[in-house]
Backbone as XML, in Angstrom:
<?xml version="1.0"?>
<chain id="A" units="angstrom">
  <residue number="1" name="UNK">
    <atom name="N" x="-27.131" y="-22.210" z="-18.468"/>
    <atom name="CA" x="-26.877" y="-22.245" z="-17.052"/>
    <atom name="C" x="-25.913" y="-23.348" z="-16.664"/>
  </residue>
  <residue number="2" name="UNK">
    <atom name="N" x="-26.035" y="-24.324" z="-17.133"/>
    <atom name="CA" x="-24.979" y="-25.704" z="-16.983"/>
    <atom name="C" x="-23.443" y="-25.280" z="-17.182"/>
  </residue>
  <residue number="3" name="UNK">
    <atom name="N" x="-23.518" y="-24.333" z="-17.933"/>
    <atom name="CA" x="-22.083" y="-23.552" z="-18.344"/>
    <atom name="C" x="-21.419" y="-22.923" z="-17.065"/>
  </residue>
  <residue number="4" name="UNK">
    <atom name="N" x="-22.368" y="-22.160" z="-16.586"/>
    <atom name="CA" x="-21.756" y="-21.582" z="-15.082"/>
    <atom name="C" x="-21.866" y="-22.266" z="-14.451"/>
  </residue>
  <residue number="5" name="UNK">
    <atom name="N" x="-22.843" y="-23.243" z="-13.970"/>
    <atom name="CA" x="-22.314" y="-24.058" z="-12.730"/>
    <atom name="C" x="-20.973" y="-24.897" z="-12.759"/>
  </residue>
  <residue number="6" name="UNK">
    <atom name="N" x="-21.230" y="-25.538" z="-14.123"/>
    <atom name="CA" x="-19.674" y="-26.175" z="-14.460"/>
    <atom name="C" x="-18.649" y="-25.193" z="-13.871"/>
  </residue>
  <residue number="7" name="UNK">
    <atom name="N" x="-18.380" y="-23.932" z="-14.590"/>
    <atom name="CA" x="-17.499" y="-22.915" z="-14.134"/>
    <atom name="C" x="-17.447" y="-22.909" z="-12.654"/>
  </residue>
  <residue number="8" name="UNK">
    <atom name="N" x="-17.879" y="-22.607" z="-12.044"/>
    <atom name="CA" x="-18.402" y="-22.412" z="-10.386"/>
    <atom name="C" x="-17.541" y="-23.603" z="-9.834"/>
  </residue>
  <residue number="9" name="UNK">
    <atom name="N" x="-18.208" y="-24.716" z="-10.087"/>
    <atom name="CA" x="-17.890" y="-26.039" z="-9.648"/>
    <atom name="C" x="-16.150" y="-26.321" z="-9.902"/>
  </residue>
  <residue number="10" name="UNK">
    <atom name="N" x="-15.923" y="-25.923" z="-10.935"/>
    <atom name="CA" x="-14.061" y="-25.826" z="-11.353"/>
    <atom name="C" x="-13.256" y="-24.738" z="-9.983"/>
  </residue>
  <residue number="11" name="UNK">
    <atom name="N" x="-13.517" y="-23.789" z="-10.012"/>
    <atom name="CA" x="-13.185" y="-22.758" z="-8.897"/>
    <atom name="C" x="-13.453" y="-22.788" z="-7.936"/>
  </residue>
  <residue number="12" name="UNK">
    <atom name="N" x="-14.621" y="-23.972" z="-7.124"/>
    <atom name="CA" x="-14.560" y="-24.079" z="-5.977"/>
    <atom name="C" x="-13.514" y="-25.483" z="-5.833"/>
  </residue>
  <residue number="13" name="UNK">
    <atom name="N" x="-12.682" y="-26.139" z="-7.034"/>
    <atom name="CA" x="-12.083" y="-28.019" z="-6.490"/>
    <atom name="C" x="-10.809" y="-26.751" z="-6.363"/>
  </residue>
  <residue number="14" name="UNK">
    <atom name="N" x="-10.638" y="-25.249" z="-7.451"/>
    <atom name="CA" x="-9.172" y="-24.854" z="-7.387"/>
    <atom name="C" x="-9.020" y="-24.451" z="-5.802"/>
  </residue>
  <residue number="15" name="UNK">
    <atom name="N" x="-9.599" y="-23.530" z="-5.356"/>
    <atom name="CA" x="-9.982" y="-23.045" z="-4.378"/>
    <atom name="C" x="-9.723" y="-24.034" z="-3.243"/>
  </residue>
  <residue number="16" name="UNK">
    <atom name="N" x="-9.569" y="-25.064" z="-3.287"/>
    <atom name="CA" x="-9.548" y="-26.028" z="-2.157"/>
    <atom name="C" x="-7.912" y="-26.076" z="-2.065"/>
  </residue>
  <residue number="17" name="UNK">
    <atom name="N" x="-7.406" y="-26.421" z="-2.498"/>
    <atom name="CA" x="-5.650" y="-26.556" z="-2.650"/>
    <atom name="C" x="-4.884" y="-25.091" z="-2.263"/>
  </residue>
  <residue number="18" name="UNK">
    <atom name="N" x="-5.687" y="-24.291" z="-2.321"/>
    <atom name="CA" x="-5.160" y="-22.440" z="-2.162"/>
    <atom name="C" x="-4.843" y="-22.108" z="-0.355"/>
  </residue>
  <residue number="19" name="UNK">
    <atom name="N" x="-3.881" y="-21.623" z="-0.052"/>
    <atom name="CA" x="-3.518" y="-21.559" z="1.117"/>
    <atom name="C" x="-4.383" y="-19.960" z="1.082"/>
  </residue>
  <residue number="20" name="UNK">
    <atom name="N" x="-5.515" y="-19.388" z="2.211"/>
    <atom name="CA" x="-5.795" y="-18.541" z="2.700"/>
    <atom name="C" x="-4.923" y="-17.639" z="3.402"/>
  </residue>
  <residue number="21" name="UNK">
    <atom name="N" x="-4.386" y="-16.334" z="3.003"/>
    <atom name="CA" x="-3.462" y="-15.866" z="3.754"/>
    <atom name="C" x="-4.521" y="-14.875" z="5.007"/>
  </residue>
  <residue number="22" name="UNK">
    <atom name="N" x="-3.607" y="-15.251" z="6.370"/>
    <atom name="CA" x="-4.422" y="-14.440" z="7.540"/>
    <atom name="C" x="-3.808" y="-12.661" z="7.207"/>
  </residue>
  <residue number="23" name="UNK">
    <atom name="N" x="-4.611" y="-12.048" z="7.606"/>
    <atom name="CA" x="-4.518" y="-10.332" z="8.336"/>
    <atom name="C" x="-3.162" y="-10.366" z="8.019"/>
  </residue>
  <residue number="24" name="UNK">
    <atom name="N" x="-2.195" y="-11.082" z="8.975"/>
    <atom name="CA" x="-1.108" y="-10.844" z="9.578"/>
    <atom name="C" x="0.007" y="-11.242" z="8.145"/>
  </residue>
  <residue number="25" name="UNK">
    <atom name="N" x="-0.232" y="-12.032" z="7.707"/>
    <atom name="CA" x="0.500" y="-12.254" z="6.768"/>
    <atom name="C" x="0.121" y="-11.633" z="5.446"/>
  </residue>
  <residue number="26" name="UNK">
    <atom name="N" x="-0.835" y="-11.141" z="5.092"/>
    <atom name="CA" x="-1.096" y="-10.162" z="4.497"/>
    <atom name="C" x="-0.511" y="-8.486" z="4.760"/>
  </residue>
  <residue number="27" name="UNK">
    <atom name="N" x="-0.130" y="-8.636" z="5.905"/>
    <atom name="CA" x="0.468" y="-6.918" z="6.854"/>
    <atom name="C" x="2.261" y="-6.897" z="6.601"/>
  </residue>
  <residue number="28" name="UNK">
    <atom name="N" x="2.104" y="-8.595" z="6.054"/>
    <atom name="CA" x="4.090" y="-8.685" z="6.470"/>
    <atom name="C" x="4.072" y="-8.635" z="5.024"/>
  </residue>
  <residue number="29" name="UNK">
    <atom name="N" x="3.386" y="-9.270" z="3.655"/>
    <atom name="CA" x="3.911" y="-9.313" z="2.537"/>
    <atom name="C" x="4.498" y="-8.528" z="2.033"/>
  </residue>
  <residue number="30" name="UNK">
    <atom name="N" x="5.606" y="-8.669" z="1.392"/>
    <atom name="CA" x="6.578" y="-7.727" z="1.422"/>
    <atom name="C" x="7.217" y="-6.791" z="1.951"/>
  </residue>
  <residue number="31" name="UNK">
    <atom name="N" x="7.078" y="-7.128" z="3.656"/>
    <atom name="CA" x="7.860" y="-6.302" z="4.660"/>
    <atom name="C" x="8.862" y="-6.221" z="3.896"/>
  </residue>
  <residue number="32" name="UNK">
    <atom name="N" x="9.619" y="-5.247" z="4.445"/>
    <atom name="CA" x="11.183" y="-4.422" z="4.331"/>
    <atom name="C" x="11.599" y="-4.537" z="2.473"/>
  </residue>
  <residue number="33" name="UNK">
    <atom name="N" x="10.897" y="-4.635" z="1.866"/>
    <atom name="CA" x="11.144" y="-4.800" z="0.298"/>
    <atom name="C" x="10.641" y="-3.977" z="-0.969"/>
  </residue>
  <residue number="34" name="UNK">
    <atom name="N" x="8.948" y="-4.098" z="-0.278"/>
    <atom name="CA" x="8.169" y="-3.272" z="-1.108"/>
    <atom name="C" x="7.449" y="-2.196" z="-0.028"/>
  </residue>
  <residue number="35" name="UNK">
    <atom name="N" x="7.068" y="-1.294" z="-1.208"/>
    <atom name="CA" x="6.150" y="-0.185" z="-0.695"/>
    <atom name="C" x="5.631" y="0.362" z="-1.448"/>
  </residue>
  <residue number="36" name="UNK">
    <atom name="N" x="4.633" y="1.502" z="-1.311"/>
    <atom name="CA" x="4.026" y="1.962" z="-1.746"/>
    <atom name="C" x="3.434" y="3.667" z="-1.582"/>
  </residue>
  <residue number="37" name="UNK">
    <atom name="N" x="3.195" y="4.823" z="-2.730"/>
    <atom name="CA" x="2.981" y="6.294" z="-2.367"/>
    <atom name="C" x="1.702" y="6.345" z="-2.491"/>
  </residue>
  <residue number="38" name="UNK">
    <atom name="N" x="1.289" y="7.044" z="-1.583"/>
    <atom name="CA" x="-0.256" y="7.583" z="-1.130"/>
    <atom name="C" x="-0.130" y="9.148" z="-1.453"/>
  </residue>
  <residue number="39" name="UNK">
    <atom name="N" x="-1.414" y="9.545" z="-1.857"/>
    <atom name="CA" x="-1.741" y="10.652" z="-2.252"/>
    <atom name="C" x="-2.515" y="11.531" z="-1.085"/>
  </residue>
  <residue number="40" name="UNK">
    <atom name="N" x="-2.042" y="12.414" z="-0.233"/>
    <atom name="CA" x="-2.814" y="13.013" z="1.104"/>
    <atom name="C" x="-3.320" y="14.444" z="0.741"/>
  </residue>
  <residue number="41" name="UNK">
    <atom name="N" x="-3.688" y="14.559" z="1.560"/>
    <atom name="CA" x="-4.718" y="16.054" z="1.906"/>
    <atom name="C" x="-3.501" y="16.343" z="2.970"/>
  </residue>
  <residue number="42" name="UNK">
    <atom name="N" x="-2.989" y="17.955" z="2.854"/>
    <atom name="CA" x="-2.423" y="18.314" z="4.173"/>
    <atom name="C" x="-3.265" y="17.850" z="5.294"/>
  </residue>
  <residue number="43" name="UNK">
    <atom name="N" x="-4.667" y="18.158" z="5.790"/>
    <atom name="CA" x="-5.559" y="18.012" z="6.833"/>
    <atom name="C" x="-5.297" y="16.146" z="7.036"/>
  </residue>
  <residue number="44" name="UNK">
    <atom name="N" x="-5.300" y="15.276" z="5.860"/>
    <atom name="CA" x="-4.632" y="13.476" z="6.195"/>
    <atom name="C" x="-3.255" y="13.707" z="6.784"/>
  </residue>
  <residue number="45" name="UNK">
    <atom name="N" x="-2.139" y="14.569" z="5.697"/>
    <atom name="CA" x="-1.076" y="14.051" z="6.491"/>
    <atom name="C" x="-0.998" y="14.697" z="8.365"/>
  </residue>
  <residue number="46" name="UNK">
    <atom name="N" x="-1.247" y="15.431" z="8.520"/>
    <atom name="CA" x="-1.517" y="16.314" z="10.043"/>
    <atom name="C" x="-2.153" y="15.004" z="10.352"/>
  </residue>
  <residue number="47" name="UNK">
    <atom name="N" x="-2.843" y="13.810" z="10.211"/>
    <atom name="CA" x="-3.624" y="12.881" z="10.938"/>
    <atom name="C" x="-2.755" y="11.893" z="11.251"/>
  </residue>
  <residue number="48" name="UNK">
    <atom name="N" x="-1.744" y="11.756" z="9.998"/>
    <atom name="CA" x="-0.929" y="10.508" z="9.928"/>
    <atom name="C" x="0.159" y="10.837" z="10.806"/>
  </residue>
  <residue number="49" name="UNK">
    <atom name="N" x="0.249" y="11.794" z="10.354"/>
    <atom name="CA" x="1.769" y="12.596" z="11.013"/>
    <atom name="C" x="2.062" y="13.714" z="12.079"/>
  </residue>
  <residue number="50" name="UNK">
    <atom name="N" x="1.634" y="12.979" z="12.935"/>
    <atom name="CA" x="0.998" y="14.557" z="14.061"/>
    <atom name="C" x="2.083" y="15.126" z="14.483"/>
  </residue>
  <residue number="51" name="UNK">
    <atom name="N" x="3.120" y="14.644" z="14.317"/>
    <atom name="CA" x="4.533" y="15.131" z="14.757"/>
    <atom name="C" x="5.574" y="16.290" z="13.906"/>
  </residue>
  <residue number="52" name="UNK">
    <atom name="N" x="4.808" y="15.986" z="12.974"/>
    <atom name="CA" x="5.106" y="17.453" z="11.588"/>
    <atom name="C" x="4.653" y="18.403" z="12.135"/>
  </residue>
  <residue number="53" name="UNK">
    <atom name="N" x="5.111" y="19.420" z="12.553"/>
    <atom name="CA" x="4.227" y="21.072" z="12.230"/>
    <atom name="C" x="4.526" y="21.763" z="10.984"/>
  </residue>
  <residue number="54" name="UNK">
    <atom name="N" x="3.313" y="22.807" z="10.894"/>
    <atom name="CA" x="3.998" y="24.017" z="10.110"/>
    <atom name="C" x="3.579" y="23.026" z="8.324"/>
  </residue>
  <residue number="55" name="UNK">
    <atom name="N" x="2.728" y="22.309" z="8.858"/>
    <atom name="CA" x="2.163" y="21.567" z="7.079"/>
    <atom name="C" x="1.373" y="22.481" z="6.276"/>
  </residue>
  <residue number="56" name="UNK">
    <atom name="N" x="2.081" y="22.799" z="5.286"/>
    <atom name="CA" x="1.573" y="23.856" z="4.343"/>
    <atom name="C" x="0.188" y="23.598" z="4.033"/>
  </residue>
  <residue number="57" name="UNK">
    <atom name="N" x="-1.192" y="23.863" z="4.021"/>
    <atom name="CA" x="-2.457" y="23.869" z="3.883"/>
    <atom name="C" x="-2.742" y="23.943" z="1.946"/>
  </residue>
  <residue number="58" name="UNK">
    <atom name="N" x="-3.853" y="22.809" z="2.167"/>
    <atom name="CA" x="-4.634" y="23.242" z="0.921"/>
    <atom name="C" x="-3.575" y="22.590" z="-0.577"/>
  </residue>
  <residue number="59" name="UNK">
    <atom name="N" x="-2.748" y="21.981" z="-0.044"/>
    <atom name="CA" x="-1.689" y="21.647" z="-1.472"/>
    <atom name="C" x="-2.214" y="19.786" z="-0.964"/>
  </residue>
  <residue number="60" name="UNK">
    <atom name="N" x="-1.544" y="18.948" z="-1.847"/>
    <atom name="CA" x="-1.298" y="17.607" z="-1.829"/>
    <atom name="C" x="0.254" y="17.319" z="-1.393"/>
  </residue>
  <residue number="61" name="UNK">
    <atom name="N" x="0.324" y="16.006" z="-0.669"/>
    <atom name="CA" x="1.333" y="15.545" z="-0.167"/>
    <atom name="C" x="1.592" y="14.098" z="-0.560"/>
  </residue>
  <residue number="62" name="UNK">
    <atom name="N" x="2.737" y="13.466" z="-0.462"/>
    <atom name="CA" x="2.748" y="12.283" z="-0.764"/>
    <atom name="C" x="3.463" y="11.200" z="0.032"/>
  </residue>
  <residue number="63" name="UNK">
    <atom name="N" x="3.080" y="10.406" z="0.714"/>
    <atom name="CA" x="3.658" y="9.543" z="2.054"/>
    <atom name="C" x="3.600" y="8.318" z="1.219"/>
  </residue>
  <residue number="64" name="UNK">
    <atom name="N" x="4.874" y="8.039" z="1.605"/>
    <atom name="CA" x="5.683" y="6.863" z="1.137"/>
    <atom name="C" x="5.059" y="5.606" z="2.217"/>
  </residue>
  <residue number="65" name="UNK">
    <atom name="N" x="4.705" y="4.193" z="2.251"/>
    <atom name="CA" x="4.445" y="3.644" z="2.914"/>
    <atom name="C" x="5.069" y="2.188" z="2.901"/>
  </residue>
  <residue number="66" name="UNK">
    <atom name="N" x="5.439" y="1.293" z="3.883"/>
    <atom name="CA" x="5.903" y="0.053" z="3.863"/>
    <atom name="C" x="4.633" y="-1.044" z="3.401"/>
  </residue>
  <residue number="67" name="UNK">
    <atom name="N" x="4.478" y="-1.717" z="2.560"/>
    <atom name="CA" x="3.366" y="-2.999" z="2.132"/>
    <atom name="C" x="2.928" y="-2.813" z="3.908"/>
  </residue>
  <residue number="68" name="UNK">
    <atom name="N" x="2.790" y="-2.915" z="5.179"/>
    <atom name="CA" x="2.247" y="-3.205" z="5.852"/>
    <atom name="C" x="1.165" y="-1.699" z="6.516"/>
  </residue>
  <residue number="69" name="UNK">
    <atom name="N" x="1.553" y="-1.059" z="5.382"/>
    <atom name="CA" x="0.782" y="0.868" z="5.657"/>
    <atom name="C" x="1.836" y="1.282" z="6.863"/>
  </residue>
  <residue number="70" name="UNK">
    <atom name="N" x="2.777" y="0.788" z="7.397"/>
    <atom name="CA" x="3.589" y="2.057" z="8.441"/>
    <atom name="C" x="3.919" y="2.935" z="7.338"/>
  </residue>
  <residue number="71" name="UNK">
    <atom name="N" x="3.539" y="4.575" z="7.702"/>
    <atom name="CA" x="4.310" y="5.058" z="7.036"/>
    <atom name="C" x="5.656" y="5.545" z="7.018"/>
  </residue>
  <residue number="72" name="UNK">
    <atom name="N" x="6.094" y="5.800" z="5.996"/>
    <atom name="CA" x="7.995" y="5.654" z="6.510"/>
    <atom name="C" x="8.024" y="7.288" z="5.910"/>
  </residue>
  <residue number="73" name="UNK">
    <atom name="N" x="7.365" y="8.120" z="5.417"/>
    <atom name="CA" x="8.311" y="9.301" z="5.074"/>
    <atom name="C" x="6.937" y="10.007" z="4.032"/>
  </residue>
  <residue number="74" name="UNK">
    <atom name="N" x="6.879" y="11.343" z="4.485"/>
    <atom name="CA" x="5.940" y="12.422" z="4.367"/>
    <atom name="C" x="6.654" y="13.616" z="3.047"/>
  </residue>
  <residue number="75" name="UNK">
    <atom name="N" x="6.317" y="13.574" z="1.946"/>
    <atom name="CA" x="7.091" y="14.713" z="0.973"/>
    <atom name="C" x="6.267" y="15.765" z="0.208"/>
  </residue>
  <residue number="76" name="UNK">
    <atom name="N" x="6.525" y="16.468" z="-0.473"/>
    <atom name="CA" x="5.927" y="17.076" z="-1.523"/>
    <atom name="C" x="6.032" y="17.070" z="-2.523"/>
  </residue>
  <residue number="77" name="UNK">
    <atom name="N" x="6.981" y="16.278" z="-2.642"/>
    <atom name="CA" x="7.199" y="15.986" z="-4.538"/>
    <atom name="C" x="6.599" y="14.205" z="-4.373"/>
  </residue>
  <residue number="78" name="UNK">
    <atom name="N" x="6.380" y="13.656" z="-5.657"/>
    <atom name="CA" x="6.191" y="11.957" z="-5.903"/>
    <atom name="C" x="7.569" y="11.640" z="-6.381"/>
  </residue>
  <residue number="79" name="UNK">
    <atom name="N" x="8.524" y="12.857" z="-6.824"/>
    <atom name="CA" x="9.550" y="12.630" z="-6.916"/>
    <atom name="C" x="10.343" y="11.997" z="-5.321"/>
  </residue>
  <residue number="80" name="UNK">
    <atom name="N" x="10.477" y="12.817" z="-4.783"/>
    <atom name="CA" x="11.295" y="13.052" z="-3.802"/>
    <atom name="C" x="10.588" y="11.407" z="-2.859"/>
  </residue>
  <residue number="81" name="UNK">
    <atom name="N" x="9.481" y="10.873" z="-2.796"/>
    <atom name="CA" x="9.077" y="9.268" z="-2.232"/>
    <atom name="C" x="9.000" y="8.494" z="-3.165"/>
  </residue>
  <residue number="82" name="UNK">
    <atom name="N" x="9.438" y="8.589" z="-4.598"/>
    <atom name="CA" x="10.181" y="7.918" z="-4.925"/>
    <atom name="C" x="11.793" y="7.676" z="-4.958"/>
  </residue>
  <residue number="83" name="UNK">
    <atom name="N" x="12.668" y="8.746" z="-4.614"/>
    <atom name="CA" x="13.655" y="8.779" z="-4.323"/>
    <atom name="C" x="13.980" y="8.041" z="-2.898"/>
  </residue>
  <residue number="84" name="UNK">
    <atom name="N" x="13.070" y="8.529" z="-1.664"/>
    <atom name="CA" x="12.748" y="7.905" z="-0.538"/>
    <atom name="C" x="13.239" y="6.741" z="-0.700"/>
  </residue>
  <residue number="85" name="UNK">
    <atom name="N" x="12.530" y="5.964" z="-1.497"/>
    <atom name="CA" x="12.211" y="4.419" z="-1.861"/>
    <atom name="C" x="13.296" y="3.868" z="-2.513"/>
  </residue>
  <residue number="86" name="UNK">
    <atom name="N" x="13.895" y="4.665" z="-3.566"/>
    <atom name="CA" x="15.160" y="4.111" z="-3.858"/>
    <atom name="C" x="15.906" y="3.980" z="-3.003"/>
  </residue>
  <residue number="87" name="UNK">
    <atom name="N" x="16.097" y="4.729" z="-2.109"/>
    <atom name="CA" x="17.385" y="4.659" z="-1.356"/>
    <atom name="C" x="17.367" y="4.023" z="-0.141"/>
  </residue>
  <residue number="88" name="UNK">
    <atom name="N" x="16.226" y="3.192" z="-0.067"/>
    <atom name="CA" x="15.899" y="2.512" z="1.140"/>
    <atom name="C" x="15.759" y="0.815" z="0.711"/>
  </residue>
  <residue number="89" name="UNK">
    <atom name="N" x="15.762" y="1.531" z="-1.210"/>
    <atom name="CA" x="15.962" y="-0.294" z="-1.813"/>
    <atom name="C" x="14.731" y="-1.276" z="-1.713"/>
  </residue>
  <residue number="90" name="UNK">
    <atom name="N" x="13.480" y="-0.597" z="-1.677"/>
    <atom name="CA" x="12.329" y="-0.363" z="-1.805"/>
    <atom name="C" x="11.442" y="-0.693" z="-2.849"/>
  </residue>
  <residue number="91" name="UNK">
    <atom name="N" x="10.865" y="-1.746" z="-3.230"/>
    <atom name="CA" x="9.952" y="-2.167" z="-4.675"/>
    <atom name="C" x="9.010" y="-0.678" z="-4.311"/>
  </residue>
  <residue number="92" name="UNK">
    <atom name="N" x="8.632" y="-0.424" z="-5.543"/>
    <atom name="CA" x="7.301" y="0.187" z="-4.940"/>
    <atom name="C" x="6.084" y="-0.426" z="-6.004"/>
  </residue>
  <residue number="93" name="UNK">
    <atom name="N" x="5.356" y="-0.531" z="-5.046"/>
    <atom name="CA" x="3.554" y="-1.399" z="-5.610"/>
    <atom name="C" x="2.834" y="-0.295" z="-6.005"/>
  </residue>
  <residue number="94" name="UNK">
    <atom name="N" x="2.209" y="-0.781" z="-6.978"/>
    <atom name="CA" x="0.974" y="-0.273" z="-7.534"/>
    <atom name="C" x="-0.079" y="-0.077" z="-7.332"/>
  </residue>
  <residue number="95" name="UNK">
    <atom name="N" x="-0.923" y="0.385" z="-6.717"/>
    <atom name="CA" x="-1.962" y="0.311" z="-5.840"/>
    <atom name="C" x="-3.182" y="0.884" z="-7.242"/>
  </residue>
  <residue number="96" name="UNK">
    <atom name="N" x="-4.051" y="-0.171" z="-6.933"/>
    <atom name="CA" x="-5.254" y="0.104" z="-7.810"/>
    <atom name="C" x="-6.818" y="0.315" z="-6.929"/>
  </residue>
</chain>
């Protein structure tokens, strides 16, 4: 047990020096740089995207998104939001 508290006790002196990032700066990291593709349900993108009609039912879609979740662009290929992304010069993140 002396083993973990030691441990514990190390990660709470690192932990002190660590800048806490707020909401907001967590929403901007990697504004305009990086992004990221989401995997939708036609019935999600119709939620995200109410301004689409005519969304083909029952298939998968793939919405390209800015690090802050705006989404920037609705496709059907992972090709085609990754292309999105290239051409907008776009990291894209890994989402786990």
């Amino acid at each position: 047990m002396a083993h973990t508290s030691a441990r514990s006790s190390k990660t709470k002196k690192a932990r002190k020096g660590l800048h806490i990032m707020t909401d907001f700066e967590l929403a901007n990291l990697g504004d305009g740089e990086v992004a990221y593709i989401k995997v939708l349900t036609s019935a999600e993108a119709k939620q995200m995207f109410p301004a689409i009609e005519g969304l083909p039912k029952n298939i998968n879609l793939f919405s390209l998104h800015g690090a802050d979740g705006t989404p920037i662009a609705l496709t059907d290929t992972i090709q085609a939001a990754v292309g999105h992304a290239m051409e907008d010069e776009l990291a894209i993140a890994s989402l786990h």
